[in-house]
C-alpha positions as CSV (number, residue, x, y, z in Angstrom):
1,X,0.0,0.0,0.0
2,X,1.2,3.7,-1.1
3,X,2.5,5.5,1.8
4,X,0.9,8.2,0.3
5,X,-1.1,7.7,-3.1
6,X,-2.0,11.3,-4.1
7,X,-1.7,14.8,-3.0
8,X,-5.5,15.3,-2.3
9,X,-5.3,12.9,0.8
10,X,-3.8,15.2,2.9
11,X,-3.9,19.0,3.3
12,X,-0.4,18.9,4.5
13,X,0.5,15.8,1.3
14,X,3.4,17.4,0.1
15,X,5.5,18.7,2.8
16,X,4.6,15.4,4.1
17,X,6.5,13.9,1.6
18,X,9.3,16.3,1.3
19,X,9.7,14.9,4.9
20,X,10.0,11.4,4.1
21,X,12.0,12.0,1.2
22,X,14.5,14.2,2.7
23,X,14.9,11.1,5.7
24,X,16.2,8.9,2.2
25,X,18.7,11.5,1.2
26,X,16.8,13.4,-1.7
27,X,18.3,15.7,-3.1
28,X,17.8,19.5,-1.3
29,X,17.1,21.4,-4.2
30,X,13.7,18.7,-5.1
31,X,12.7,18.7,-1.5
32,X,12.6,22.5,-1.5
33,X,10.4,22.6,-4.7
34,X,7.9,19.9,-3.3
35,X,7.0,22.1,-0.5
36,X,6.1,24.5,-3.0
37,X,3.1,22.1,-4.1
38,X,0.9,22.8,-1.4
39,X,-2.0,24.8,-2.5
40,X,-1.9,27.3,-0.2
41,X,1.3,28.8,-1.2
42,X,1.2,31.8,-3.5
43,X,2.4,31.6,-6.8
44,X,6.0,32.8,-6.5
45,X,7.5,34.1,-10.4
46,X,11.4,34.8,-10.0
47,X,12.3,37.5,-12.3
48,X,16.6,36.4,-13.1
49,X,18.3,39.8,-14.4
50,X,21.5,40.3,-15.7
51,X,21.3,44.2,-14.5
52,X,20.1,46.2,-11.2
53,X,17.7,48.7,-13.0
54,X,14.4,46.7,-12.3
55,X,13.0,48.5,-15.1
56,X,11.1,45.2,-15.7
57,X,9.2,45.0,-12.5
58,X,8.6,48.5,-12.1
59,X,6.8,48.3,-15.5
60,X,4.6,45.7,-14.9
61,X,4.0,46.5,-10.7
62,X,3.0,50.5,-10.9
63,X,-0.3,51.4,-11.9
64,X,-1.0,55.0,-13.8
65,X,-3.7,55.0,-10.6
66,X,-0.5,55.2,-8.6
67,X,2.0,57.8,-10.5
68,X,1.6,60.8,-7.8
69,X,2.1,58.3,-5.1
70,X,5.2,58.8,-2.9
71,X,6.3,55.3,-2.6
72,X,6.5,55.3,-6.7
73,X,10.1,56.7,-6.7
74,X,10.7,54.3,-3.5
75,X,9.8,51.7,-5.7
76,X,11.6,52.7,-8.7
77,X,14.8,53.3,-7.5
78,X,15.0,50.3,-5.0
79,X,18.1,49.1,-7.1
80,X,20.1,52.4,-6.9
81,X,21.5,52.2,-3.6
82,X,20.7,48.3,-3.2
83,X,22.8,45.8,-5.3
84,X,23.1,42.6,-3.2
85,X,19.6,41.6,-1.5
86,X,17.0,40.2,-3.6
87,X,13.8,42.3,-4.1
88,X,10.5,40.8,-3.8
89,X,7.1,42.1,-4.4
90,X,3.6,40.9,-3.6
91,X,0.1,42.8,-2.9
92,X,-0.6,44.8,-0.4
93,X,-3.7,47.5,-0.2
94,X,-0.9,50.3,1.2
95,X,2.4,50.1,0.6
96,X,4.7,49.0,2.6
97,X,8.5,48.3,2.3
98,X,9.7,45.7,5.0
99,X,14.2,45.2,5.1
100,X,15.8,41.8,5.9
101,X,17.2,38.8,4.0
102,X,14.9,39.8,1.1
103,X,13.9,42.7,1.2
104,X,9.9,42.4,1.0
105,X,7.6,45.6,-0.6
106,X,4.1,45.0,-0.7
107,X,2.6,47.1,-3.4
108,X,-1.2,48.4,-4.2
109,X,-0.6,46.8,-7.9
110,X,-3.3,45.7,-10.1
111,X,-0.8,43.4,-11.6
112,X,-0.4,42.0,-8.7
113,X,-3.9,41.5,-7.1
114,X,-5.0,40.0,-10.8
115,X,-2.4,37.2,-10.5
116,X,-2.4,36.6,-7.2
117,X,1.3,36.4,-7.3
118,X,4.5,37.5,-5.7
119,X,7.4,38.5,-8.1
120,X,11.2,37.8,-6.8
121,X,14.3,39.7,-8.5
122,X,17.2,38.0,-8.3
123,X,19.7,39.8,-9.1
124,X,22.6,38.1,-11.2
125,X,24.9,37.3,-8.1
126,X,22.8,36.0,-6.2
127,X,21.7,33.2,-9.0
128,X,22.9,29.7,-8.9
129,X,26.5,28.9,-10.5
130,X,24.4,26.7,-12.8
131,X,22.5,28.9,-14.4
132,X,20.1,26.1,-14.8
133,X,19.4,26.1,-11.1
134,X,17.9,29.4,-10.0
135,X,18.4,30.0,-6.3
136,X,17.2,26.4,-4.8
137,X,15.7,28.1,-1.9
138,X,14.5,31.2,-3.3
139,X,10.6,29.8,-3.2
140,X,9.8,30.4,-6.7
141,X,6.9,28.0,-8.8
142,X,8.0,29.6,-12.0
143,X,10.8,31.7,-12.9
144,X,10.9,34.5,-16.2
145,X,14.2,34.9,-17.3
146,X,15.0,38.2,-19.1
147,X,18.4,37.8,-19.8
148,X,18.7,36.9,-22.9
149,X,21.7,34.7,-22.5
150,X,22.0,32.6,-25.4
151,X,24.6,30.8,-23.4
152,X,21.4,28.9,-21.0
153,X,21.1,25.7,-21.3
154,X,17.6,24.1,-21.1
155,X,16.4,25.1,-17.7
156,X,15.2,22.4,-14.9
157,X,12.2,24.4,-13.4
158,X,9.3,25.8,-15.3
159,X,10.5,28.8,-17.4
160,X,9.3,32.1,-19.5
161,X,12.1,32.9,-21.6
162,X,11.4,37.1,-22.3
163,X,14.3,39.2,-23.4
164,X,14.3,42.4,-22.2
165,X,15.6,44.7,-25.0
166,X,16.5,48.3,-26.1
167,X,14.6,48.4,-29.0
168,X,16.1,51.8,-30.7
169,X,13.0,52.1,-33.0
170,X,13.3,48.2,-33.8
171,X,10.4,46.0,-34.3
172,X,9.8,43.6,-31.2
173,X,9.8,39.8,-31.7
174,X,6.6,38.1,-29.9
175,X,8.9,37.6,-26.7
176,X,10.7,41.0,-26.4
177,X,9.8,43.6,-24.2
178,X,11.7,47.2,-23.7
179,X,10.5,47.5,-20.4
180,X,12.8,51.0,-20.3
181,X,10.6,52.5,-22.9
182,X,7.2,51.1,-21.2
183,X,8.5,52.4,-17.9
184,X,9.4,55.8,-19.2
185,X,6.2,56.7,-21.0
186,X,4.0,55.2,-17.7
187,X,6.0,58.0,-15.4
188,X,5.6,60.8,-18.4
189,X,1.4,59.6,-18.5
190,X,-1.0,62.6,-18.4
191,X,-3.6,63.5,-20.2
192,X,-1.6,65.0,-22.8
193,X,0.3,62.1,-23.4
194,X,-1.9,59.4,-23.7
195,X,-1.7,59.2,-27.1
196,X,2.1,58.9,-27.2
197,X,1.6,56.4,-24.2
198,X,-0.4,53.8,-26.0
199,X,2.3,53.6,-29.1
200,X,5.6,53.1,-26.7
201,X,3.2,50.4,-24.9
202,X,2.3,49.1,-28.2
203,X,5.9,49.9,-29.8
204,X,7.9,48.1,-26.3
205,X,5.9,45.1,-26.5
206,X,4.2,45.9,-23.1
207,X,0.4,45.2,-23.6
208,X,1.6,41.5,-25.3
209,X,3.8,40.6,-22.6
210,X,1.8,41.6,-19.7
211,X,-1.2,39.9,-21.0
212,X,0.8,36.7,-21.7
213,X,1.9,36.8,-18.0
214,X,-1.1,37.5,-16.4
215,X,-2.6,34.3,-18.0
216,X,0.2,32.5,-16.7
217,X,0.5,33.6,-13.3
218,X,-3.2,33.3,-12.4
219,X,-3.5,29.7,-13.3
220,X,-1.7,28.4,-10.4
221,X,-3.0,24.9,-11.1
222,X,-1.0,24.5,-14.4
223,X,2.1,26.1,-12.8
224,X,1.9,23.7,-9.7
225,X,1.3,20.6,-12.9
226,X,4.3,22.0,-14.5
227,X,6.4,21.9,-11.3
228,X,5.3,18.6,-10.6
229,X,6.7,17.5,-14.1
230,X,10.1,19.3,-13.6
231,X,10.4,18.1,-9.9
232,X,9.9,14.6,-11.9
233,X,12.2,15.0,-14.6
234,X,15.1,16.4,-12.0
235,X,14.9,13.0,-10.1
236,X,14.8,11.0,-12.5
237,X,18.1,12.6,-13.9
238,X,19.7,13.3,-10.5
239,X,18.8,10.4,-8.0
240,X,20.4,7.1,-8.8
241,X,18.1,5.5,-6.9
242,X,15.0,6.5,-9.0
243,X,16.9,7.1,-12.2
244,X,18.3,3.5,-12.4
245,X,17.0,0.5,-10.5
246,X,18.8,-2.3,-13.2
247,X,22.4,-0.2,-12.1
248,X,21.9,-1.1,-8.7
249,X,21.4,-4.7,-9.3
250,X,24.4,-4.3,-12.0
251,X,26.2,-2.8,-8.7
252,X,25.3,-5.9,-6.4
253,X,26.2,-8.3,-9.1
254,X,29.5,-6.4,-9.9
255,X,30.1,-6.1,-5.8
256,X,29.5,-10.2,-5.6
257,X,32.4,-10.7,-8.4
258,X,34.9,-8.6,-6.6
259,X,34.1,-10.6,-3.2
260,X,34.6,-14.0,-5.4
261,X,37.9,-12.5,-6.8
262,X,38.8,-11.6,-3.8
263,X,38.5,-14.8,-2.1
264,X,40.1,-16.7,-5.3
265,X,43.3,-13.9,-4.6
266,X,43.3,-14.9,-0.9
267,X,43.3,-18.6,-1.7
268,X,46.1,-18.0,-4.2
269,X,48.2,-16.6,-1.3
270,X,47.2,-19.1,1.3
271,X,48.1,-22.2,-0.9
272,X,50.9,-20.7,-2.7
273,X,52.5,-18.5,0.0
274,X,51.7,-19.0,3.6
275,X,51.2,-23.0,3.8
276,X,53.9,-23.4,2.4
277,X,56.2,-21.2,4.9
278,X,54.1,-23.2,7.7
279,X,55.8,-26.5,6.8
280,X,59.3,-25.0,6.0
281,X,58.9,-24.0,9.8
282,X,57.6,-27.7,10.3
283,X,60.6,-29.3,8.3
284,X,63.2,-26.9,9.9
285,X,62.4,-27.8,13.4
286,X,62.2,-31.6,12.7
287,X,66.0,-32.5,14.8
288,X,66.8,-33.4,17.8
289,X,68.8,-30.5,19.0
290,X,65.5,-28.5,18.8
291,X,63.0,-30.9,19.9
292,X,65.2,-31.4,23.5
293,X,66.5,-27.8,24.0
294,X,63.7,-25.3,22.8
295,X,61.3,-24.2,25.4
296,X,57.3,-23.3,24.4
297,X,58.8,-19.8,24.7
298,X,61.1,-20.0,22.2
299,X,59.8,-22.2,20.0
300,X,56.6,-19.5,19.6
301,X,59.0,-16.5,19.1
302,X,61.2,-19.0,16.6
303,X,57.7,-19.4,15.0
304,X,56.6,-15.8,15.1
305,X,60.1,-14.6,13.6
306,X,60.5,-17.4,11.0
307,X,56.4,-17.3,10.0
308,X,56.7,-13.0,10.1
309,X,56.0,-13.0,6.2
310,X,53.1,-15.5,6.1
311,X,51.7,-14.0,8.9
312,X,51.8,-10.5,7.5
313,X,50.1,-11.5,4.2
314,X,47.0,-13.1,6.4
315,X,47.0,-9.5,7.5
316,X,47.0,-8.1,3.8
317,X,44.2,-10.1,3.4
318,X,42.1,-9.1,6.3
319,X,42.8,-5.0,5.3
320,X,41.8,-5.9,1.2
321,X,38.2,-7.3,3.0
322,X,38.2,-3.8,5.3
323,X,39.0,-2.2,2.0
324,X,36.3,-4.0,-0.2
325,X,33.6,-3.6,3.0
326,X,34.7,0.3,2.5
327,X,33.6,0.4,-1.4
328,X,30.8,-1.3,-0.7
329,X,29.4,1.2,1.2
330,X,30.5,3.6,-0.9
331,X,29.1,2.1,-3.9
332,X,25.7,2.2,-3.1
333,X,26.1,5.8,-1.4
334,X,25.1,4.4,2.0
335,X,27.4,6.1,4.9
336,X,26.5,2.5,6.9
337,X,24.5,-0.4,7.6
338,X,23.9,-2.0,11.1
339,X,26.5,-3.2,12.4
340,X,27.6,-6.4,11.7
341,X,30.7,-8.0,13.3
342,X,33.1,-9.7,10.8
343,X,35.2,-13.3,11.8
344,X,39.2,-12.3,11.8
345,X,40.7,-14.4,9.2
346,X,43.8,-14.7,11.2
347,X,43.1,-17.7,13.7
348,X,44.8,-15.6,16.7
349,X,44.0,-18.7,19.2
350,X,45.6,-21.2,17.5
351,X,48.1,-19.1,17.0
352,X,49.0,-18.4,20.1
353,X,48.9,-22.0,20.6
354,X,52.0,-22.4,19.4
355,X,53.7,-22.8,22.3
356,X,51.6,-25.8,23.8
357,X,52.6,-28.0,21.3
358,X,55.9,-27.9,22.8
359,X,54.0,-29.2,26.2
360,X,52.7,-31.8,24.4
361,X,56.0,-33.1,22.5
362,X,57.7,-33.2,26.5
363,X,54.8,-35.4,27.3
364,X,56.0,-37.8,24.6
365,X,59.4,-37.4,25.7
366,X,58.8,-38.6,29.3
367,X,56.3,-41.3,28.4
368,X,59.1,-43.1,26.2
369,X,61.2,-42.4,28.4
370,X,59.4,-44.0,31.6
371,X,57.9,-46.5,29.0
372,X,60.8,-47.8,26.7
373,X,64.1,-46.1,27.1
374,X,64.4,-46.1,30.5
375,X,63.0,-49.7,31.1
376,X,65.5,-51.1,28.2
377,X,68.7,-49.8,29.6
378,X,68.1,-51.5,33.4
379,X,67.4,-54.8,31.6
380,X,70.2,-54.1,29.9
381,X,72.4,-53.1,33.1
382,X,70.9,-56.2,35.3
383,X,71.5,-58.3,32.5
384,X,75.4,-57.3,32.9
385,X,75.1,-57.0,36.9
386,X,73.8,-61.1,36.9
387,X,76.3,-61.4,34.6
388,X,73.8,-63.6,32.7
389,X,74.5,-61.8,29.0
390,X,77.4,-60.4,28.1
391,X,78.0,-56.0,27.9
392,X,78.0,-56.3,24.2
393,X,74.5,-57.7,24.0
394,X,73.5,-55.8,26.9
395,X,75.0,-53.0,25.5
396,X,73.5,-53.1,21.7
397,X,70.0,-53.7,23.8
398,X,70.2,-50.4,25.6
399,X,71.5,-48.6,22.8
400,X,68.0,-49.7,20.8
401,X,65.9,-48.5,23.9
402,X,67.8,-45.3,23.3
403,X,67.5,-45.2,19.7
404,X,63.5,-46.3,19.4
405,X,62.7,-43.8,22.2
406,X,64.3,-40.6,19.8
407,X,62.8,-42.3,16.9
408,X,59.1,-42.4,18.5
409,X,59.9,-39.1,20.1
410,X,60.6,-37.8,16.3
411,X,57.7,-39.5,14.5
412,X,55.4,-38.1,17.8
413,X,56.7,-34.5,16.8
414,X,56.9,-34.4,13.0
415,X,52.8,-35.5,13.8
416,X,52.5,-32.4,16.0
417,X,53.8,-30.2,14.0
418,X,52.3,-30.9,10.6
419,X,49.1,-31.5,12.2
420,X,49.3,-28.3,13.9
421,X,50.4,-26.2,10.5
422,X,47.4,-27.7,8.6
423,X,44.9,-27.4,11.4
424,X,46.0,-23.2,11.1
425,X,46.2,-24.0,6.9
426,X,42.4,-25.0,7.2
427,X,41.3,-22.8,9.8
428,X,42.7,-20.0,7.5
429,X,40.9,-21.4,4.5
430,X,37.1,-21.8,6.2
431,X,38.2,-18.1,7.8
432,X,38.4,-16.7,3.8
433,X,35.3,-18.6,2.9
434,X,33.6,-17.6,6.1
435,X,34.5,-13.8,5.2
436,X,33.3,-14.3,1.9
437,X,29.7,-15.1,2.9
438,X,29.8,-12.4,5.1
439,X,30.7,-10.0,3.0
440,X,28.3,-11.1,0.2
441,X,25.7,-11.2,3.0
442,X,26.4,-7.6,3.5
443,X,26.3,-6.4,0.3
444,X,22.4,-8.0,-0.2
445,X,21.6,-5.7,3.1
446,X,23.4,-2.8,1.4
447,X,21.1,-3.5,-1.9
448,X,18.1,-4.5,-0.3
449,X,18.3,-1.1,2.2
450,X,18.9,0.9,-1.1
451,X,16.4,-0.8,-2.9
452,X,13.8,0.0,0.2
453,X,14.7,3.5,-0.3
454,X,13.8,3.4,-3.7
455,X,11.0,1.4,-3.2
456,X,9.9,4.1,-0.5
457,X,11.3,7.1,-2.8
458,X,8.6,5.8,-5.8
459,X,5.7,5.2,-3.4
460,X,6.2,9.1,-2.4
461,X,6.5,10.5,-5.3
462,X,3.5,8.0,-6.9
463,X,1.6,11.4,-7.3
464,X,4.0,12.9,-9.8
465,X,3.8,10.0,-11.6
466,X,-0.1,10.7,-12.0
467,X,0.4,14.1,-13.1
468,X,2.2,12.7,-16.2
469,X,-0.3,9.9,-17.1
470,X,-3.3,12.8,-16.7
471,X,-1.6,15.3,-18.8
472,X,-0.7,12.3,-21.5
473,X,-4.3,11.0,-21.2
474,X,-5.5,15.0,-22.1
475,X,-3.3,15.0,-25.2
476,X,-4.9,11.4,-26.3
């Protein structure tokens, strides 16, 4: 079910779902323009100018009515002494001008009480870098753009295009306007010049103009449907979760491959690198000398210092799954997911078990002693005592006890050892496949929380989506 299915459900619908939206990371600039869908917002038209004169909106704002007013020159020369704040406009019965961020007059205009709109200037400094982008928080439904700048790309947000001209006696085309000319002959207006009034309104384009903005201003309905569209059109382009829900199954099937490769690498190293090393250390430590003299303290430093290099590539391969956990977030723009606590590859236990194994090899040692050397040589020395065999037999018998004790002490040991470096070998191998499934685990919770965001991002904006199918069932 639609979190929320249309607009109409709610007075409150689409700041509602600028909300929810902006708790999915939408983009600023779109959750700014969705507030502006709420019907009880006046039509905001921002006026982008390349110059300070306001010749434009002091055309279109002052009445003849109005001319012996003493706000008029107020108005008219806001721009003189004022070149950074933007200027805005709206009705008011009296007149009143009001200073702060924007500075705010409200204006007895028939213009404006016949639109039932509010008219922004924003000056050129103060537009977006991208001229595309008018000022994102600027409140504006539509904006008319009297530069003239060839230069502008198409713009995101609904647009009249009007260049404001110096004609110089040059016919107008259908969206020119010398707003100097119309300005001057409104302040000149008497009865003696109304005939020269009507031809600079006629010859400046005026009448045209302000008739083609009055019908677009006062049906806020269309402006509100065309801002819909835009706000549409700018996710769609912008938000990658939106724009392109097959990339971000592209993106977990690419992330899968790189955790597959990754474990193939670590393999690699484990079978052609570090077991290897392990049973050097095995083979190397397979004499006699060693077995009777180390203690479990040296043998684990001896083991440590010889097995530095293996050990230090298990470490590589525990930072390369950090670094591929890293991109993963990254790739699907998620700053993290709950947490979830990965298995060390490096089997630190058994490692540090290293020196018990040389507990257990002195175990051997005394029990063949106790069991065979030891009981061999007093046969052999009562047998020479009783003077019942002779030394040499007695001799060659405790000799063998001596002999098949270091031999089963040896074969005991070499079956410690290698049994210990292939019980790390495969505790190192399930480790890498362990960490594989985790990480593969993580990245379907890294899709599937993007995809709910999407999923949730769709549902919200489900009444944009009907805009479009009404306006192409109209054209049908």
């Amino acid at each position: 079910m639609l979190l929320f299915g249309s607009a109409r459900r709610c007075v409150h619908g689409w700041s509602h779902v600028a909300k929810q939206l902006g708790k999915y990371g939408v983009d600023e600039v779109a959750i700014s323009k969705l507030r502006l869908l709420q019907e009880n917002t006046a039509i905001r038209c921002g006026v982008l100018m390349n110059t300070r004169q306001g010749s434009f909106g002091s055309a279109f704002v002052t009445d003849k009515e109005a001319l012996g007013s003493s706000w008029v020159p107020t108005l008219i020369n806001r721009w003189v002494n004022e070149d950074k704040t933007p200027v805005l406009m709206k009705y008011g019965d009296q007149f009143r001008e009001i200073n702060g961020e924007v500075r705010t007059f409200e204006i007895p205009s028939s213009f404006l009480k016949e639109t039932n709109a509010e008219i922004l200037e924003i000056p050129e400094q103060d537009q977006s870098k991208d001229k595309r982008l008018p000022h994102v928080h600027d409140g504006c439904h539509v904006y008319l753009d009297i530069r003239g700048d060839p230069t502008v790309s198409q713009p995101t947000w609904p647009t009249i295009e009007i260049e404001d001209v110096l004609s110089k006696g040059k016919l107008l085309l259908t969206n020119q306007i010398d707003s100097q000319m119309a300005l001057e002959s409104l302040l000149k207006y008497n009865n003696s010049t109304i005939s020269e009034y009507l031809n600079k309104q006629n010859a400046s384009n005026f009448d045209r103009i302000r008739a083609k903005l009055v019908d677009k201003l006062k049906d806020g309905n269309l402006i509100r449907t065309e801002l819909k569209s835009s706000i549409r059109r700018y996710l769609q382009s912008t938000d990658r979760d939106i724009s392109n829900e097959k990339r971000l199954i592209g993106k977990r099937d690419l992330t899968n491959e790189e955790i597959d490769k990754w474990a193939e690498c670590s393999h690699k190293t484990l079978r052609d690198e570090i077991v290897p090393s392990f049973l050097s250390f095995a083979r190397a430590h397979l004499s006699l000398w060693k077995l009777y003299t180390y203690s479990p303290a040296k043998l684990k430093l001896n083991f440590m210092e010889y097995c530095m290099i293996p050990l230090y590539k298990v470490h590589e391969i525990e930072n390369s799954a950090k670094v591929l956990e890293a991109n993963m977030f990254r790739e699907f723009d998620l700053e993290t997911v709950s947490a979830q606590v990965m298995t060390p590859i490096l089997p630190t236990t058994e490692i540090q078990k290293i020196g018990r194994i040389q507990t257990e090899i002195n175990k051997a040692i005394y029990k063949q002693f106790f069991t065979i050397q030891l009981p061999m040589v007093l046969c052999a020395l009562l047998g020479v005592v009783s003077e019942q065999f002779s030394a040499y037999y007695m001799g060659s018998l405790a000799a063998l006890g001596i002999v098949l004790g270091f031999w089963r002490c040896m074969k005991q040991w070499q079956y410690i050892l290698n049994g210990y470096t292939r019980k790390v070998a495969f505790l190192l191998k399930d480790r890498i496949e362990l960490r594989r499934a985790e990480l593969k685990k993580l990245s379907d919770r890294c899709f599937e929380e993007k995809a709910l965001a999407a999923k949730k991002k769709k549902e919200l904006l489900e009444p944009l989506l009907e805009v479009d199918l009404r306006q192409k069932n109209k054209k049908c």
